[in-house]
C-alpha positions as CSV (number, residue, x, y, z in Angstrom):
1,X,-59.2,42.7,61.2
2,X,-57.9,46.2,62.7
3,X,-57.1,45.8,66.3
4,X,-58.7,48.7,68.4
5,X,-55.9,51.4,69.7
6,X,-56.4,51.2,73.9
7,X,-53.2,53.6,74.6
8,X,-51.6,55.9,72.5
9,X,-49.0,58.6,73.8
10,X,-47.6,61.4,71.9
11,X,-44.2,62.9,72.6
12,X,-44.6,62.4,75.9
13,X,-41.7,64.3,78.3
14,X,-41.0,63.8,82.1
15,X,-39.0,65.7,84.2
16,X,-38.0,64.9,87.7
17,X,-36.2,68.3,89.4
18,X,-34.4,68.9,93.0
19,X,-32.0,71.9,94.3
20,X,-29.2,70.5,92.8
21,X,-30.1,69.2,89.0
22,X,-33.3,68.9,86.7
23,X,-33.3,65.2,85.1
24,X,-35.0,64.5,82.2
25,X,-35.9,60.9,82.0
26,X,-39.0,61.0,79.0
27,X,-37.9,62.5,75.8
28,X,-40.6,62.8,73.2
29,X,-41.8,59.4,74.2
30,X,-44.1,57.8,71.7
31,X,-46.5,54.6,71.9
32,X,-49.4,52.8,70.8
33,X,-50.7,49.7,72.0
34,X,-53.7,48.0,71.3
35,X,-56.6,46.2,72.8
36,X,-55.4,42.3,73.3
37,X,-51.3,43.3,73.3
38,X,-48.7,41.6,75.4
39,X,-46.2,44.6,75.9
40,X,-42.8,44.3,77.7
41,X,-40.9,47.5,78.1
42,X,-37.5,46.8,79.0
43,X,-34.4,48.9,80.1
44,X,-32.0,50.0,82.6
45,X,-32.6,50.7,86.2
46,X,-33.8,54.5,86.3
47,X,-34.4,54.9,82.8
48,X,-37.9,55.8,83.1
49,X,-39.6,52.1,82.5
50,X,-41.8,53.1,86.1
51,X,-42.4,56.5,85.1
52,X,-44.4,55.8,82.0
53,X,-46.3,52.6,84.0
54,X,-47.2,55.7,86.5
55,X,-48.2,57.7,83.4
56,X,-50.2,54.7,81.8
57,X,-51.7,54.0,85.0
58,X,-53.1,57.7,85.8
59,X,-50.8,57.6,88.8
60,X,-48.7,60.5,87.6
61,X,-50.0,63.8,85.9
62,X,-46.8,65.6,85.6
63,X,-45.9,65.5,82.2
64,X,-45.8,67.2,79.0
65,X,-47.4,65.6,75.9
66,X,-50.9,63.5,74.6
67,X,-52.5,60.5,76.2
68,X,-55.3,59.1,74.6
69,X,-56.6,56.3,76.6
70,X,-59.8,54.0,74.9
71,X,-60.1,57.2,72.7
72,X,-60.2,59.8,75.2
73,X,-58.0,62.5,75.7
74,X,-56.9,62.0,79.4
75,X,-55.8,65.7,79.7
76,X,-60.2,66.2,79.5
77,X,-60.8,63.9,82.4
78,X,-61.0,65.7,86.2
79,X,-59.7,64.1,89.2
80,X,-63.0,62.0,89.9
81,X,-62.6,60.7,85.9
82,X,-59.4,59.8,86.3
83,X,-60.2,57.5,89.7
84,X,-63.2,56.4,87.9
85,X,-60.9,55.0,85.1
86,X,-58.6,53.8,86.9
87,X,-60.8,51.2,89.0
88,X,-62.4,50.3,86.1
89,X,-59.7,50.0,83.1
90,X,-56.3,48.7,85.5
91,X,-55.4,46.1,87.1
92,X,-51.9,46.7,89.2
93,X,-48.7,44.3,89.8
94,X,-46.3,45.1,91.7
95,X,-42.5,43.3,93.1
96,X,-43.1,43.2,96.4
97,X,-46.7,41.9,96.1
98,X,-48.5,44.8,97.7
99,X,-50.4,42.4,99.9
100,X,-52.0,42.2,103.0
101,X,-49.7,39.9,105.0
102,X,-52.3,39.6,107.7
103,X,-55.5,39.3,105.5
104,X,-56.5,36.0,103.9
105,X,-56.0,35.8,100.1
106,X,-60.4,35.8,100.0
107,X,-59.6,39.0,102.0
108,X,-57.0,41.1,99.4
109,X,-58.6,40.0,96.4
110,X,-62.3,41.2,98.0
111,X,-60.9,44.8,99.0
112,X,-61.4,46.6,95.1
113,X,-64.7,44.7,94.9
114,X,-65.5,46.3,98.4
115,X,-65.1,49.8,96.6
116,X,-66.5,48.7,93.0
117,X,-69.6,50.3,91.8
118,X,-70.7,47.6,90.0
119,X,-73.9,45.7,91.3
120,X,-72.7,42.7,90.7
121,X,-70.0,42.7,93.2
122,X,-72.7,44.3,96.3
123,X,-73.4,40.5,97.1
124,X,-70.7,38.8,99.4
125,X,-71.8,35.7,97.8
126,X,-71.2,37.1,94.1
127,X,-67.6,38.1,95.2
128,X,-66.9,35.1,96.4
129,X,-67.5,33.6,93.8
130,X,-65.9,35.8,91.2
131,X,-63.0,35.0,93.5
132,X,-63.0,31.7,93.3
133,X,-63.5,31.6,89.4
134,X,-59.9,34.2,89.4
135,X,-58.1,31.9,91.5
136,X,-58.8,28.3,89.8
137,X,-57.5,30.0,86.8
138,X,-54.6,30.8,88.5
139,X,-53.8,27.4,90.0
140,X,-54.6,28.7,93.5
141,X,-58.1,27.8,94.8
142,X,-56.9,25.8,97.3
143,X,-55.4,28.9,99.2
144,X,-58.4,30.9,99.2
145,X,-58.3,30.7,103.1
146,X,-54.8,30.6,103.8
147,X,-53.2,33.8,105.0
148,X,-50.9,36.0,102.5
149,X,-47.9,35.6,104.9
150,X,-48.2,31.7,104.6
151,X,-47.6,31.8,100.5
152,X,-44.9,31.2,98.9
153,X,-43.2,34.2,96.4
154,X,-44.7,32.4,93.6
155,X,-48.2,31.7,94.9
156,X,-48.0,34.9,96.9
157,X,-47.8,37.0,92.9
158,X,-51.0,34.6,91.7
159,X,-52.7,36.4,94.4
160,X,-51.9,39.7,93.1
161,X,-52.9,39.0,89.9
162,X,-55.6,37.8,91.0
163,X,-56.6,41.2,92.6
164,X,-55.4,42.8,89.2
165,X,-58.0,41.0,87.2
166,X,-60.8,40.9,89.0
167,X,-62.4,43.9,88.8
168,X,-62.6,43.1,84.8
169,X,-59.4,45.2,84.2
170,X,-59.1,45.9,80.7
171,X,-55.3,46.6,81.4
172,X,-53.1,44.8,83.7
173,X,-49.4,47.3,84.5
174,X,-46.7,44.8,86.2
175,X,-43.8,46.5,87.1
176,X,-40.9,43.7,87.4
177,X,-43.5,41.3,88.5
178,X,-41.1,38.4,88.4
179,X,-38.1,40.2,90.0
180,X,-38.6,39.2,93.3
181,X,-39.1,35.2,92.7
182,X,-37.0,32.1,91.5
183,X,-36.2,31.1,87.9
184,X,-39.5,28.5,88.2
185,X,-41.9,30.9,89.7
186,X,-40.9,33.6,87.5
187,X,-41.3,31.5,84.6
188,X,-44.5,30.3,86.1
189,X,-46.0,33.8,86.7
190,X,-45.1,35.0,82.8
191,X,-47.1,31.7,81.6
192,X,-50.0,33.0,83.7
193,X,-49.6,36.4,82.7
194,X,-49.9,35.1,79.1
195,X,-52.7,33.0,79.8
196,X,-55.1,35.8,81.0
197,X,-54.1,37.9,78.2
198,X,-54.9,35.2,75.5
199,X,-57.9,34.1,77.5
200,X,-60.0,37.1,78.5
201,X,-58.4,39.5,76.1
202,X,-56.3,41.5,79.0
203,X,-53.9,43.9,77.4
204,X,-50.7,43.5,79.7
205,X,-48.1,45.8,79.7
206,X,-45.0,44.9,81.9
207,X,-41.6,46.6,82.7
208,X,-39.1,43.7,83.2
209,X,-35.1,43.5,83.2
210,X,-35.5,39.6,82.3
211,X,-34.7,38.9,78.5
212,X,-36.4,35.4,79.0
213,X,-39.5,37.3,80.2
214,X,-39.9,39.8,77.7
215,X,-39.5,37.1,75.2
216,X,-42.9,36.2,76.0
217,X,-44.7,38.7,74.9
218,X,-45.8,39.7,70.9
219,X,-44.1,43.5,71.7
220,X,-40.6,44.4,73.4
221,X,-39.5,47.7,73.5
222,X,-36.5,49.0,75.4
223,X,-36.0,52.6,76.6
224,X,-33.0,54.3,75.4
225,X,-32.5,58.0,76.3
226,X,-35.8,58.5,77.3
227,X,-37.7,57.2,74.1
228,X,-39.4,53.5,73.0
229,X,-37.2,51.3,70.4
230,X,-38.8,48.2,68.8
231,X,-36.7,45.6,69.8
């Protein structure tokens, strides 16, 4: 069976310019992934792994090229689409976290359901416990009360995923998501990355500088001069 095509960019180029010097750092960039992929892009520091997340993610609209995302031409969509999309298709992971160190982990992971549209999630009840569904699969349910700033690295990424995926993201972007932990909890966060992608069908899509990382997923790339090489 055909897997559907979720993202598919066509000579996509990026330009970053100051006073002194223009950069070019996307090249007539080209990529398809589909529905269900495990993606890891990988690459040197400044080669322009972030840039194209930003692109992927709708974060950045200063580029030259096609982006079709679920079928859609994104260059069609107007500001309010593109937000629209966003909340709805991706889920985000970042380094550092991105947390709320004073918040509970109940309280970051309730903040996009807060601002979802979907009925479902009006009810405090209902959110809590789509919560508490997202963080038993991630090994967590015990912390649901704890403060951020009392986690762990590990534990403290397992809370952002958790805030990735609950929303029903389609597509979860996690930009060196292991970088900032230990050999165990990175390993430990790629296994869990894996598991919501084989489980609910998440298409993950992550920028990493860690060989044993990208060795988890079914698709590596690595960025060379600005374009995508099967690796």
């Amino acid at each position: 069976m055909n897997k559907k095509e979720l993202i598919v960019l066509k000579n996509i180029n990026k330009t970053y310019s100051n006073k002194k010097r223009t950069e070019e750092v996307l090249k007539g960039l080209e990529l398809s992934i589909c529905a269900g992929d495990m993606v890891a892009i990988m690459g040197e520091s400044g080669c322009g792994k972030s840039s194209l997340l930003n692109i992927v993610g709708l974060l950045d609209e200063q580029y030259n090229g096609e982006y079709s995302l679920d079928g859609k031409n994104v260059k069609n969509y107007s500001e309010k689409d593109k937000a629209s999309m966003r909340n709805r298709m991706f889920g985000f992971v970042m380094q550092d976290f991105a947390l709320i160190d004073e918040l509970s982990v109940l309280e970051n992971i309730e903040i996009p359901l807060v601002y979802s549209k979907n009925k479902k999630y009006k009810s405090k009840d209902n959110r809590y416990n789509y919560i508490e569904k997202a963080l038993e699969l991630l090994g967590i349910k015990d912390k649901l009360n704890s403060k951020c700033s009392e986690l762990s690295g590990g534990q403290r990424q397992r809370v952002a995923i958790a805030r990735a995926i609950i929303n029903d993201a389609k597509i979860v972007l996690a930009d060196e998501p292991t970088g900032a932990l230990d050999e165990s909890s990175a390993e430990s966060i790629v296994k869990l990355l894996k598991r919501i992608n084989e489980l609910l069908n998440i298409t993950v899509i992550m920028v990493t500088h860690d060989k044993k990382v990208a060795e988890q997923c079914n698709i590596v790339y690595k960025m060379i001069d600005g374009k995508l090489e099967v690796v």
